[in-house]
N, C-alpha and C positions, 0 to 999 in steps of 0.2 A: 287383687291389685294389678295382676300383670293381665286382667283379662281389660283394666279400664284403660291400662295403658293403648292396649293391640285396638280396642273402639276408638279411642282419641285422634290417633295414628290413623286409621282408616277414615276416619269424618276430616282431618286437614287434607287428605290427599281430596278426598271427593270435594271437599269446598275449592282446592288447591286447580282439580280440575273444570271443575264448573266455573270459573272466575271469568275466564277469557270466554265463555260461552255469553255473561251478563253486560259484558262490553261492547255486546257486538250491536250494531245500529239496527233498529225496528222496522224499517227501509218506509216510515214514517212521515207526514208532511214535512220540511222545514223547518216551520214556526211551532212544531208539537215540541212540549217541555218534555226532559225528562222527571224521571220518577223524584231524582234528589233536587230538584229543581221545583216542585210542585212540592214536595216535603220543606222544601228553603223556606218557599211563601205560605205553607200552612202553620209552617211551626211560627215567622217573624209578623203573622196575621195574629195570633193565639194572643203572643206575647205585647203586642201592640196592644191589643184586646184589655189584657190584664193590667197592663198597667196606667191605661186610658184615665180610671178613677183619681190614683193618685199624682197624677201628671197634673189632672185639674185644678184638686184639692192644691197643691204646689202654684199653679200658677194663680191661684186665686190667694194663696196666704200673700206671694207678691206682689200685687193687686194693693192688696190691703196693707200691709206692713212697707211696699217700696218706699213711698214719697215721706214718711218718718224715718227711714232707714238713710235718706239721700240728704235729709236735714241735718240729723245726727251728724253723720261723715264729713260735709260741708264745716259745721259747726266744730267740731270736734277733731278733724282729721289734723289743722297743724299743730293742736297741741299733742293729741299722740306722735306724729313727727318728731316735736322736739323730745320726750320722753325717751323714744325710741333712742335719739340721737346720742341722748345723760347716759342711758344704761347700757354698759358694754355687756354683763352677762346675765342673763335673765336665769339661771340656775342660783344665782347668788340671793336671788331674793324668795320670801315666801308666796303664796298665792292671793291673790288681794283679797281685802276683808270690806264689808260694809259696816260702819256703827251703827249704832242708834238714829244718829243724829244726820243720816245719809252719808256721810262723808265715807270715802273710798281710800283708806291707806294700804300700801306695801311695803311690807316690814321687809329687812335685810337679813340674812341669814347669819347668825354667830359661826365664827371658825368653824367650830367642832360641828354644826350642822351641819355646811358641807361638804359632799362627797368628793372628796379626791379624784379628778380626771386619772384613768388608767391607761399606761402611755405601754404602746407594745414596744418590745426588745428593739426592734429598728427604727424608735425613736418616732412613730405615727400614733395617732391617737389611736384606743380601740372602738370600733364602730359596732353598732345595734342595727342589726335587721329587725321590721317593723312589720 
């Protein structure tokens, strides 16, 4: 153990040393990138690369689903408005249901289903990181 120490110890000093030797300018064109600058653009070329597919497949489901999605919202948007408007706590209700018969209700939560907001000692509410 004390011999991994006395290695360890000696590789920061030598990295420690060699640092200010890697900084030093290559006395290079100009316009020559560096190394981490040529690593920038291979790694943001890779990843452009990679996610090229599913950028498509994304811009084509909106393609396809926008101009029903833009009717919907048009049609729909001031009655969710006023909905929004009725319900002051959305905790108070359960998660909506579909019937049989298409209809769309949201049941309200009995007392005892509710959870109790937990208020901290100085009177703030307590908060959830997410």
């Amino acid at each position: 153990m004390e011999a991994m120490k006395h290695i360890l110890m000696l590789s920061m000093v030598g990295l420690l040393m060699t640092a200010p030797l890697q900084a030093q300018d290559t006395g290079g064109e100009p316009d020559e990138k560096s190394l981490m600058e040529q690593g920038a653009e291979l790694f943001f070329k890779g990843l452009r690369q990679e996610m090229e597919p599913a950028l498509e497949s994304m811009l084509e489901m909106a393609e396809q689903f926008g101009p029903s999605m833009l009717s919907f919202l048009e049609q729909m948007g001031p009655a969710l408005a006023d909905l929004v408007d009725q319900v002051q706590d959305w905790s108070a209700y359960h998660a909506p249901e579909m019937l049989p018969n298409g209809d769309i209700i949201i049941r309200k939560k009995r007392p005892e289903e509710q959870v109790p907001e937990t208020v901290e000692p100085d009177g703030a509410p307590e908060q959830t990181d997410i």
